[in-house]
N, C-alpha and C positions, 0 to 999 in steps of 0.2 A: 704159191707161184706155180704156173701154171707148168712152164717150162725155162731154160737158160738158151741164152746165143749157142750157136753150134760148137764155139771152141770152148766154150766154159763149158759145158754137157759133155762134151769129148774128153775134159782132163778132171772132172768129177768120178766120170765111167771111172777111171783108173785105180781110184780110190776103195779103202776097205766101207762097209755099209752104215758102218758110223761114220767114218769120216763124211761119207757121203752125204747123210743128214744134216751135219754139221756144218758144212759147205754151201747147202739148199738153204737151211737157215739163215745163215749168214746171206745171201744173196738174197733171200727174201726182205731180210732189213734193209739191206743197202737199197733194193726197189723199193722199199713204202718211206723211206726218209728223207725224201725232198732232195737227194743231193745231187748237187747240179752237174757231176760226169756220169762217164758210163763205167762202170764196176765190171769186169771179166776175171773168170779165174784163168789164169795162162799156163797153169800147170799143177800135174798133178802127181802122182809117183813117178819117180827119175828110177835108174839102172841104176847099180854102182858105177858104172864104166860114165853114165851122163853124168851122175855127182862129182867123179873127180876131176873131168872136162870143165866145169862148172867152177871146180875148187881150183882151177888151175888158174882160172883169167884173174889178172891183177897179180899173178906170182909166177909163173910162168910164160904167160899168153899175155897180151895185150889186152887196155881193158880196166875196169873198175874192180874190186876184189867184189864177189857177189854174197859169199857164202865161207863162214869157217866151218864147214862140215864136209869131211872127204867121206868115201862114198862107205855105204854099212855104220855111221855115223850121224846121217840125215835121216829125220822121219821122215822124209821124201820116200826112202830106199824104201821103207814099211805100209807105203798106203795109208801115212795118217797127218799126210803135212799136204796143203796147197798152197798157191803164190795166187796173188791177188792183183791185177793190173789198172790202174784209173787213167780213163783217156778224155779228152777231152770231146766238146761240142764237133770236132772235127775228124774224130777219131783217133787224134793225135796220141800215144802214150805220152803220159806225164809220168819225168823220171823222178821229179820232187816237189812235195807240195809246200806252197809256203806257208 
C-alpha cells in the first residue's frame, strides 16, 4: 500500500513502529479484499487523561459505554492498540454491522 487517507496516516504516526506495521498490514488487506466500505483507522495512542474521558461515557457522561479500560490500563496509553472505523459508500460511519 502505497499510502493511507490522511486521518488513518495521522493516528498510525502515533503508534510504536510495530504497531505501525501491524496497522499498514492490516489496511493493506482491508484494500486488496473486495470489501465493500471504507476502512480508516480513527485512532491511535490516547493520553491517560483521553482514556479516562473515554472510560467515562456510558458511566459518567452520556453515551454508550466505549471502553472497560481507564487510562495506564489501555494499550491505547502504549502505542500498541488502534480503533478501526468502517463507513459506508457515503462516508457515513457504521456504528454496527449486521
Amino acid at each position: 500500500m502505497d499510502s493511507l487517507d490522511p486521518r488513518s496516516e495521522s493516528n498510525v504516526a502515533t503508534l510504536l513502529p510495530a504497531a505501525q506495521e501491524k496497522a499498514r498490514e492490516f489496511m493493506e488487506k482491508c484494500a486488496t479484499a473486495m470489501f465493500p466500505y471504507t476502512v480508516k483507522i480513527i485512532c491511535g495512542t490516547r493520553t491517560y487523561e483521553e482514556q479516562n474521558e473515554l472510560y467515562k461515557q456510558g458511566r459518567e457522561t452520556s453515551g454508550d459505554i466505549r471502553t472497560n479500560a481507564r487510562g495506564g490500563y489501555s494499550y491505547h496509553n502504549f502505542g500498541i492498540a488502534f480503533d478501526v472505523g468502517i463507513f459506508d459508500w457515503q462516508k457515513k460511519y457504521i456504528d454496527e454491522l449486521l
